[in-house]
C-alpha positions in Angstrom: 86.9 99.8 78.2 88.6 100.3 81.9 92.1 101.7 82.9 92.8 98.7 85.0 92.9 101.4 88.6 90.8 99.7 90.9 87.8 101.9 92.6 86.7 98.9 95.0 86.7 95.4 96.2 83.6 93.5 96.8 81.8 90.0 98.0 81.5 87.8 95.0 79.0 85.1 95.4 76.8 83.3 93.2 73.0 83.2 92.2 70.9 81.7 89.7 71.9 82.6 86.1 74.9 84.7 87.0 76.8 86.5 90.1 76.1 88.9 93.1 77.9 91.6 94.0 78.4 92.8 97.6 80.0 96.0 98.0 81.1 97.2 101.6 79.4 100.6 102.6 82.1 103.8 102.3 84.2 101.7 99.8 85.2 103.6 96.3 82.3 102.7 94.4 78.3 103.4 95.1 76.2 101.1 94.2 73.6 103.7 93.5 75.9 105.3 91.0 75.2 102.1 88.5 72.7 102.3 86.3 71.0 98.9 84.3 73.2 98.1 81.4 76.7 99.3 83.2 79.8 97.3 82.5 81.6 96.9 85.9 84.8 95.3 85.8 85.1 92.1 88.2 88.3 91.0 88.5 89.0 91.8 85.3 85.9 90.2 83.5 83.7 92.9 81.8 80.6 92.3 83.4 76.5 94.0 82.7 74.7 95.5 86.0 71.1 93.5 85.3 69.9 95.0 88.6 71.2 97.0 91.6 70.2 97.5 95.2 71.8 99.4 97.9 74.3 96.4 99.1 75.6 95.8 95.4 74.4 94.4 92.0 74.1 91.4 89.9 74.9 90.7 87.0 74.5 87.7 84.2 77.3 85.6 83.5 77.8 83.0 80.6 79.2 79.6 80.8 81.8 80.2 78.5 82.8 83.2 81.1 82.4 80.7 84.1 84.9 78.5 82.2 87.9 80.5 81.4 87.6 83.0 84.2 88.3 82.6 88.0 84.8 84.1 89.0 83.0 80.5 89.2 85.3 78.9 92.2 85.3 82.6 93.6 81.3 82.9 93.9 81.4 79.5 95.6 84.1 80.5 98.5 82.5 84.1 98.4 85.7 85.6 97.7 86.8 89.4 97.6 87.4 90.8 93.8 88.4 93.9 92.5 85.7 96.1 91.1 86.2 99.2 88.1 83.2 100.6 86.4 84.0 101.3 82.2 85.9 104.3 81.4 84.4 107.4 80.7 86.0 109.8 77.4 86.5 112.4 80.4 88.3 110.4 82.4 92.2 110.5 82.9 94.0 106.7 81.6 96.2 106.4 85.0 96.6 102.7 83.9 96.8 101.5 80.6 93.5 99.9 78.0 91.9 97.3 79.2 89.0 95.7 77.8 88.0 93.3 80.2 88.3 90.2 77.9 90.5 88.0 80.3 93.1 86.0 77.5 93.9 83.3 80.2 94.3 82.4 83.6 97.6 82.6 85.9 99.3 80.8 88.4 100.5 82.4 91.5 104.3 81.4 92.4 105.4 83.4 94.9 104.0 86.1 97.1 107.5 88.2 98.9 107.3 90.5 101.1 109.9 93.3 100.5 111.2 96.4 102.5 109.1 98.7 100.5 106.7 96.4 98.4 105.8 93.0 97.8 106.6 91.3 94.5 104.0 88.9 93.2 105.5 86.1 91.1 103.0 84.6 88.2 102.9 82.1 85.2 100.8 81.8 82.1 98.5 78.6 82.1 99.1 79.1 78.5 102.8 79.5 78.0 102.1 80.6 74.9 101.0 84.2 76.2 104.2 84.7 77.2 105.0 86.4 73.9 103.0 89.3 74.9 105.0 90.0 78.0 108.4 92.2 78.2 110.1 93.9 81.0 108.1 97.1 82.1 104.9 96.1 80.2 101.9 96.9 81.6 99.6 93.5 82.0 96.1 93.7 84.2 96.1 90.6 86.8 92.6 90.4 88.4 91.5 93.3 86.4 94.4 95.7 88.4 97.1 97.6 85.5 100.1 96.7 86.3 104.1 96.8 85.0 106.2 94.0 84.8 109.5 94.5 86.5 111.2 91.3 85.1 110.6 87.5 83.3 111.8 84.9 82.2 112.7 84.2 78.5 109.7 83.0 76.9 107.6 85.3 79.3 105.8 82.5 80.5 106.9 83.5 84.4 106.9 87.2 85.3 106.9 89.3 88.6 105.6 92.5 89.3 106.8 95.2 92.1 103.2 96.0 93.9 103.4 99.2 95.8 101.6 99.9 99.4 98.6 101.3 98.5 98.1 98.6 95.5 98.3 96.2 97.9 96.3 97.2 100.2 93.6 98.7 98.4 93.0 95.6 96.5 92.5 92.1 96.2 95.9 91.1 95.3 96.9 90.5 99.3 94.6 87.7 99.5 96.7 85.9 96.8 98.2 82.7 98.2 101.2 80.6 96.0 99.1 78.4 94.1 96.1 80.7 93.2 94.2 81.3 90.1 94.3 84.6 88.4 93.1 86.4 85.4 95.2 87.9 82.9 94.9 90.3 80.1 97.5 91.4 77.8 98.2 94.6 76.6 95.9 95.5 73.9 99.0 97.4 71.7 100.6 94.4 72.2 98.4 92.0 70.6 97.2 94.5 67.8 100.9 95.0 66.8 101.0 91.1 66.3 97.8 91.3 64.1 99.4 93.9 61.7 102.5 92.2 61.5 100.8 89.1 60.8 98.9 90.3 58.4 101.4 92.3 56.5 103.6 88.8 56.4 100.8 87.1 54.7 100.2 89.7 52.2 96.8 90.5 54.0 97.2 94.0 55.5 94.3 96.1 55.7 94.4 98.8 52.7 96.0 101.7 53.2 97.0 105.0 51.7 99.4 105.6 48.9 101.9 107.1 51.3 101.6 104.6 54.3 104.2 102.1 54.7 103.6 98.8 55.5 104.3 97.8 59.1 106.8 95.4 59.3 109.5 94.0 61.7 111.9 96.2 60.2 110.1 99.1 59.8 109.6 99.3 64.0 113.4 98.9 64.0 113.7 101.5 61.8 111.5 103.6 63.8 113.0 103.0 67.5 111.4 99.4 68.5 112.9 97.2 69.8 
């Protein structure tokens, strides 16, 4: 699990079997900090540390990752990504949950430069993940938590307001109209759906004599909107 507050950005390129990591000296992540068996998340893709040297890692990636991800055509053009290792129970959750299971890839629209930040501009391959998107949601593009100032109707489009130091600190001012991205939904959001689902077909998971079942009136009844 990760926060989506990235600690680095580093080299991607590829190598037999999987990916290489380089990761600039004095940058927000040590290499020698990893240990075998970490999940580090690369652009957003939970990835395993197979092995570790003093210039990075590597790690194993599948072909089904290579597929729906943006990390294949970023290994080959040795492209900069952004880089969190998993969450620790002690640490503070200055994003929102991530679980680095990218639900599709995004189009970049526009990149705007603004008096005080830039807004980034994206769409949903899928148009159909648009559901899951809602003014001031939190989504993770590229692995990075961030809230979603406005969209369109369906939620297919969306733009964010990226501050400064996100900007900067990131991966995100490489993005060039046309771009792929990765994007992850909110986890609440997606659960919530389950439920409801569930409950609508008569399937919802057993529950205690006193526990109401979660419907789309019962969240209206209880402030959501």
């Amino acid at each position: 699990m990760f926060t989506g507050l990235v600690q680095a950005i580093g080299q991607l390129q590829r190598c037999s079997g999987g990916v290489e990591l380089h990761i600039p000296a004095g940058s927000g992540l040590d290499p020698a900090a990893l240990a075998l068996g970490d999940s580090v998340a690369v652009d957003g893709v939970c990835l395993t540390v197979v092995q570790r040297d003093a210039a990075g890692f590597r790690a194993d990636v599948s072909e089904e990752t290579l597929g729906r991800t943006t990390l294949a055509a970023k290994a080959e053009r040795r492209a900069w990504v952004n880089l969190e290792p998993a969450l620790r129970l002690a640490d503070r959750l200055g994003g929102h949950l991530v679980s680095g299971h990218v639900d599709g890839l995004g189009t970049v629209v526009a990149v705007q430069r603004q008096s005080a930040s830039w807004r980034l501009t994206l769409r949903w391959c899928d148009p159909a993940y648009g559901r899951y998107v809602c003014e001031k949601a939190s989504v993770a593009v590229d692995g990075i938590s961030l809230t979603v100032a406005g969209c369109s109707a369906d939620g297919a489009e969306f733009w964010i307001a990226v501050i400064p130091h996100t900007w900067t600190s990131t991966a995100l001012q490489h993005l060039r109209p046309g771009d792929a991205v990765n994007l992850e939904a909110d986890l609440l959001a997606k659960y919530t759906e389950r439920l409801l689902q569930a409950a609508g077909a008569g399937g919802a998971a057993p529950r205690g004599p006193a526990e109401p079942a979660i419907s789309a009136a019962w969240l209206a009844e209880h402030g959501w909107s």
